[in-house]
Steps between C-alpha positions, in 0.01 A plus 500: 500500500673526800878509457726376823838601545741347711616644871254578816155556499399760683269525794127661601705735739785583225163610270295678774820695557548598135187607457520725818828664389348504115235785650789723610781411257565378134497166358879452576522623838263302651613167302806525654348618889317169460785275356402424107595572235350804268358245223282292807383791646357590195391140432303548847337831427304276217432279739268607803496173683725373782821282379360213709207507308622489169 
């Protein structure tokens, strides 16, 4: 089940950014280099495909 929460999705470029910062930094740090919140980040790491394709 796939829970949605209100407020902005984020983008393809937002993710491939995160998960560029996530190989030099921690969870946190990169979440916020790319503009979400801890909790989607980690929602996204679950996740390996693109937010357009979900």
């Amino acid at each position: 089940m796939e829970v949605r929460l209100p407020g902005r999705p984020i983008t393809d470029q937002q993710k491939a950014l995160y998960m560029r910062e996530r190989k030099h930094h921690n969870q946190a740090v990169a979440a916020a280099r790319a503009g979400m919140s801890e909790r989607t980040a980690r929602r996204h790491e679950k996740d390996p495909r693109k937010p357009s394709e979900r």
